[in-house]
Structures are given as C-alpha cells and as structure tokens.
N, C-alpha and C positions, 0 to 999 in steps of 0.2 A: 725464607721461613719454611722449616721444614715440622711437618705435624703427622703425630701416628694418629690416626683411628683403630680404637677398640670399638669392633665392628657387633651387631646385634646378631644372634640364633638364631633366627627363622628367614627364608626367604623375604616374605613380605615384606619385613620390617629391613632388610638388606637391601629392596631395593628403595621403599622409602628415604635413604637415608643419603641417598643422590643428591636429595634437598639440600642437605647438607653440605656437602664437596660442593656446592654448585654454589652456595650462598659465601664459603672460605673462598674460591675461585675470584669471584665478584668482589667481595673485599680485597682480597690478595692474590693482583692474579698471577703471579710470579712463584707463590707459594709450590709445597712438592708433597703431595697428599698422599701417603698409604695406608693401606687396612691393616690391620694383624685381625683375622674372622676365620673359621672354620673350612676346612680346604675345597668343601661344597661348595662353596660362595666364589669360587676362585673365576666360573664362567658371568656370573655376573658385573663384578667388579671389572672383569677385563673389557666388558662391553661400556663403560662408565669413563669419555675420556680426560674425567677432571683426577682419576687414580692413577697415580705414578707404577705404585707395585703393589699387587696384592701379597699378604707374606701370612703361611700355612699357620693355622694355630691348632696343636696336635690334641690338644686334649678335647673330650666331650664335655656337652652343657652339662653343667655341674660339677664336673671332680674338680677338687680343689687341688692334689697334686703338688703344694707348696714350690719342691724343690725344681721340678721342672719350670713350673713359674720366675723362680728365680733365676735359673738359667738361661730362659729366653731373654726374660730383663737385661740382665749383663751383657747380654750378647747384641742389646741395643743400646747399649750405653754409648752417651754421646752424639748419637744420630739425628737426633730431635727438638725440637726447642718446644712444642709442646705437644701433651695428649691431649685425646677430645675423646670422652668416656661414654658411649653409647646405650649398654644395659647399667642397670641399678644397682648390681650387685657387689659386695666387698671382693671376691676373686677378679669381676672382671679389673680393680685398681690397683692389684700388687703388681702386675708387668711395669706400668711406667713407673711406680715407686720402686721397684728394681734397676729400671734403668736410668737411675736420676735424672728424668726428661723437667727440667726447670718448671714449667706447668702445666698444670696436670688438672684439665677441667673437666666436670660433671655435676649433675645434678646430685643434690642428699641425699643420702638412702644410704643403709644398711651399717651405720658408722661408718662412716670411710674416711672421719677426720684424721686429720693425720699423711693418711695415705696421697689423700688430693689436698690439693693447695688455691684452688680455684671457687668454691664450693658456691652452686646454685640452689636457690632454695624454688621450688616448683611452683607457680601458680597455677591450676588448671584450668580456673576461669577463663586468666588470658591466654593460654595456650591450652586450647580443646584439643586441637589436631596435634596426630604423632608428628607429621613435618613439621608442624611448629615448631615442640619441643626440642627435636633435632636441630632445627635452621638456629634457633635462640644462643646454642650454644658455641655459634660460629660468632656474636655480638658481644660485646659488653652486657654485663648484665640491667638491664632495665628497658634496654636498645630496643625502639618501635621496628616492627622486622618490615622490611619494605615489599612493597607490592607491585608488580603481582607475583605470587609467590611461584618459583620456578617448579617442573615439574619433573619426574623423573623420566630420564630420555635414554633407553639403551641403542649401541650403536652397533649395527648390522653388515658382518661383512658378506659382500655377496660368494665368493668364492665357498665360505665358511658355509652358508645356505645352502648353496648349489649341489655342495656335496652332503648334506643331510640327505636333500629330495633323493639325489643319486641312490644313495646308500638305500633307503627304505624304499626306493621303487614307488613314488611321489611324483603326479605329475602338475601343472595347474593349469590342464585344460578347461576346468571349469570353478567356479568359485568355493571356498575352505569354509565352513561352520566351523571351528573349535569347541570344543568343549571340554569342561574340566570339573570333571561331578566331585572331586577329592576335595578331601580337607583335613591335612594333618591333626585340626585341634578338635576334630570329632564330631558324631554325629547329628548334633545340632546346626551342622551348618551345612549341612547334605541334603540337596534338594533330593526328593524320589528318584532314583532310577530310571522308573518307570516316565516318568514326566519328562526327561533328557529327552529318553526314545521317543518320546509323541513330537515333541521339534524338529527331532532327527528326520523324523520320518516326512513332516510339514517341507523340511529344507530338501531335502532329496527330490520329492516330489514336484519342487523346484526348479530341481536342475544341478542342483548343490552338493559338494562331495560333505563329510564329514569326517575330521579327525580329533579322535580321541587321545587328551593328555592326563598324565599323570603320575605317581611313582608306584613302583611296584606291587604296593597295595591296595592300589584303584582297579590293576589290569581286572580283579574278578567285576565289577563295578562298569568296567566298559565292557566286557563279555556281557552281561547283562540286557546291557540297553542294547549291544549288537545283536540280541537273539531276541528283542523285542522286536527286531525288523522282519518283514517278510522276505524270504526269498527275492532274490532281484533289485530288492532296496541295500539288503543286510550288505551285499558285496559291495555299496558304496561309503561305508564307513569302516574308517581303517583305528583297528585300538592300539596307540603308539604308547600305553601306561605302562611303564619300568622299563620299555624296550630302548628309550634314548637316555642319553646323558643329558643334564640340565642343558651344557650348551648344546645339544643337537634339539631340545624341547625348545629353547630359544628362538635357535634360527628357523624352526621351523614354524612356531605361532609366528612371527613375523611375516608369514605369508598369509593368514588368515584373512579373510574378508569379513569377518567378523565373528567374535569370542561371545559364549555364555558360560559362566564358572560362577561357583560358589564365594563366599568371601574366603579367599584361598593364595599363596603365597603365587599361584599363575593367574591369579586376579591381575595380581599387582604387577607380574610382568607384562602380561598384555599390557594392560595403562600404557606399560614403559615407553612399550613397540608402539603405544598408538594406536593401537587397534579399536574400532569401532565393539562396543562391548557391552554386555546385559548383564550387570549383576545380581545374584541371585541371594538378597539376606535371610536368614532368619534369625536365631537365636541374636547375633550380635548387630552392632549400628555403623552405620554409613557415615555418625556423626563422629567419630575418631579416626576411623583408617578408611576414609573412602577411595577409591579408584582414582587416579588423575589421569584422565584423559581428555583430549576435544568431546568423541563422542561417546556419551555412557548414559545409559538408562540404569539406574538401580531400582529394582522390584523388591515388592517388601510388601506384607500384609500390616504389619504394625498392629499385633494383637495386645491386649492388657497385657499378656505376660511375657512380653517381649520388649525389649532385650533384655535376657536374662544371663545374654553370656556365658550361661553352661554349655558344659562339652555333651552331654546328654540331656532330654529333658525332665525333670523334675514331677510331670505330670503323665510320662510317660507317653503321648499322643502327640509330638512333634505337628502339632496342627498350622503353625506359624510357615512350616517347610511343605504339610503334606496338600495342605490348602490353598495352596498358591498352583493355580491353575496355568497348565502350560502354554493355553491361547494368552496368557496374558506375558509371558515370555516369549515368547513369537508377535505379539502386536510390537513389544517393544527393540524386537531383531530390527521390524518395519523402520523403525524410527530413527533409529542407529545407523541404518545401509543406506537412509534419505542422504541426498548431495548436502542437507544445512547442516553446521556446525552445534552441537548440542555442546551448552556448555556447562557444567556440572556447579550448581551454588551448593554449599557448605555450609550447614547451621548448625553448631552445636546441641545436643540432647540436653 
C-alpha cells in the first residue's frame, strides 16, 4: 500500500503528524509512507523512520499556482493508492486530484467535494487533540483510536550530532538548559525576555551551560536575555537563533538535559527528542496541542481572559505571559530533571 501525505505548514503541527505515520505503520505495517510538505520540513521528516521519502513542495503557504499544481500531480500519477490530506484547505486537495491517486481522504472544509472522495466530517468533541484528528484519518471513519496513543519520536543520528557540536564549538562538559523564547505565531506566546534570563542565570549558577534556540528572528531576543547576564555568567550562554539549520537545531536540542520554550513549533520538537521540558502557555491551551513527552511540566496562569488565542493581546498588558513568575519556571525545571517519570494527562478545554 503505497500513501502520499499532504503534509501541514508549521513545524509543530509537522511533527505532530508522526502520530499519524505511526498509527498507518500499526495498521499497515508493510505500507510505504511519503510527505509532499514544504522543503523546510525535509530535516524533520528524515528523522521519522515510519517516512519512506520526503518529496519538496515548491510553492509557499498559500499561493495557489494552479498550473504547477497540476504538474506536480501528473508527475505522481500512478504512484499512490491513497492521499491522507492534512490541512483544510481546497489547494492543499488538487495535487492528488491531479494525480488520480484512487483515494483521496480528508476532513470537510473549504468545498473540496469533488476533489476528495473520502470525506470526513469533524467532530471536535470526540477528537479535542490535533493528534487525534490526525491519527482518526489513518481509521475508517467512526474507528475508536486505540490506546495509548503513540507519540512523536524523532530519531538521532550520533554522527549527524557530533558534528553540530563540532561545528559551533559545543562541548557537554557540563549539563544543556535549552531555551526557546520564539514563537512564529506572535507575541502572545512570548514569555518576557527578561524572565528567560532570570532562569538562565538560576541554571548557570548551577553549574549549567545554556543554549539558545531559534530562527533568525529570535537571535535579537537571545542577545537580549544574553546581556541580561552578568559578566562571567553571560559567556556561559551560547545564542545558536538563525545560526543553525533546522537539522543542526535538531540534533543539537537532543543533547539538552532539559528545555523551557514557549508554545512553539521547538516545543514540539523537544517532546519529539524526549527531552525533559517546561512549557511556557499563555495566550493559547495545552488542551489541543500539548507537548508529548514522558517528562513535561506545562505552566500557565490560567487568567479569565485566557486563552484567547490571539497573536497579540487585545488588552494590551499580556499579563497571562508577563505574570507568570520565573521561580515558578525554575520550581518546575526541578520537577522535570527529578529521576520520576512525569506523565502528562490531557483534558480537553
């Protein structure tokens, strides 16, 4: 059984989607899984070994481009016996109706009758979580999804690692803080700055090196919190924001002894790797896209006007993010780097 996936835009929701392969796999293990996703995605997917081949999708989220659509299409005709349609959108379903791939499943949205021939109708009730929704579409439709639900597991080659450290002059003589203050969907999901550095400075003091992740729109963001440190502390926190490629960010949070980030698309990689990890909410909830890992503290004030899911806040005083006290991020480092296994319950909002 050979099946394309039409992959999601954002990291986060790319590595989520593991669930998925993972839950085809378990059904069909003989099955031969590939992406068609944005050529950024290319290091994560390679880490995933339920994906045969990741295969480049040239265009950006949103343009619709018709005719190269169809060229891609054609140019998979035949290869497939079904799609598994990951965003909502009517562009993301003209490739396999291009490629006359026999079935073509995804959830309703945007018209796309016609296009799919599979067509699921959503409940959100019974599926809160985005793995859900993902895993469901690996089922017949009504199919109780079985438990316990797999998680997303990226796979680490040491070689691949080794020469990260090399490269950035990385040693791990003493234990990794991560951290990861960014948030592509904006600054409602951006703890303080200033409140990173206060941990930073907590974990150093420790004993603790610190390395700063992110893309190249955070590096001003980790300069920040690095010049919050004093002399002496400052030179143990290294800002690796824009300076690596996804896979060199990869293998290099894999050596973390333990991650704090935002709800953030390196949230959900850490999870991946496993890393012991503090999530930092505000604006948005834990109850659709939480972290999956053994150990994860998620922090949250849980104000009335939270979660508001805005990219900024509405009120102007981000108090949900600015109120959330850094010892209480640091109690829950403590919690996370204990030898017990924390295990993360899921309730829907």
């Amino acid at each position: 059984m050979r099946i394309l996936i039409i992959g999601p835009s954002w990291v986060g929701d790319m590595v989520m989607a593991q669930t998925l392969f993972q839950s085809l796999k378990q059904r069909h293990p003989d099955c031969l899984i590939d992406v068609l996703a944005p050529e950024w995605s290319r290091p994560i997917l390679e880490r995933m070994p339920e994906v045969r081949a990741a295969l480049s999708f040239p265009l950006g989220h949103g343009a619709l481009e018709l005719a190269t659509r169809r060229r891609i299409g054609k140019s998979l005709k035949g290869h497939y016996d079904q799609a598994i349609l990951l965003p909502n959108s009517l562009k993301s379903a003209l490739v396999p109706f291009f490629a006359g791939i026999p079935k073509r499943t995804g959830w309703r949205g945007e018209f796309r009758y016609g296009l799919l021939n599979d067509v699921r109708t959503l409940d959100k009730q019974r599926y809160p979580l985005m793995i859900e929704r993902f895993m469901a579409l690996a089922f017949e439709p009504g199919a109780l999804l079985p438990q316990p639900y797999p998680r997303p597991e990226l796979r680490i080659d040491p070689a691949s690692r080794d020469a990260a450290l090399a490269k950035f002059g990385l040693a791990l003589d003493r234990p990794v803080l991560a951290l990861c203050p960014g948030a592509e969907f904006g600054e409602a999901k951006r703890w303080p700055s200033e409140h990173y550095a206060e941990v930073a400075e907590i974990k150093i003091r420790e004993g603790w090196q610190v390395w700063l992740f992110g893309s190249k729109k955070d590096f001003p963001v980790g300069e920040a919190i690095r010049e919050r440190l004093i002399p002496g502390l400052r030179e143990e926190a290294y800002n690796l924001s824009g300076e690596t490629a996804l896979a060199e960010a990869i293998d290099l949070m894999s050596c973390a002894d333990a991650v704090v980030s935002n709800d953030s698309g390196l949230m959900h990689v850490a999870a991946a790797l496993n890393r012991p990890l503090v999530a930092v909410y505000g604006s948005t909830s834990p109850g659709f896209t939480p972290p999956l890992a053994e150990k994860v503290e998620v922090v949250r004030l849980g104000l009335d006007c939270s979660p508001c899911f805005d990219r900024t806040c509405r009120f102007g005083h981000y108090n949900c993010l600015r109120l959330l006290e850094p010892q209480r991020v640091a109690d829950a480092l403590q919690q996370v780097e204990g030898p017990a296994t924390v295990e993360l319950t899921v309730k829907a909002e």
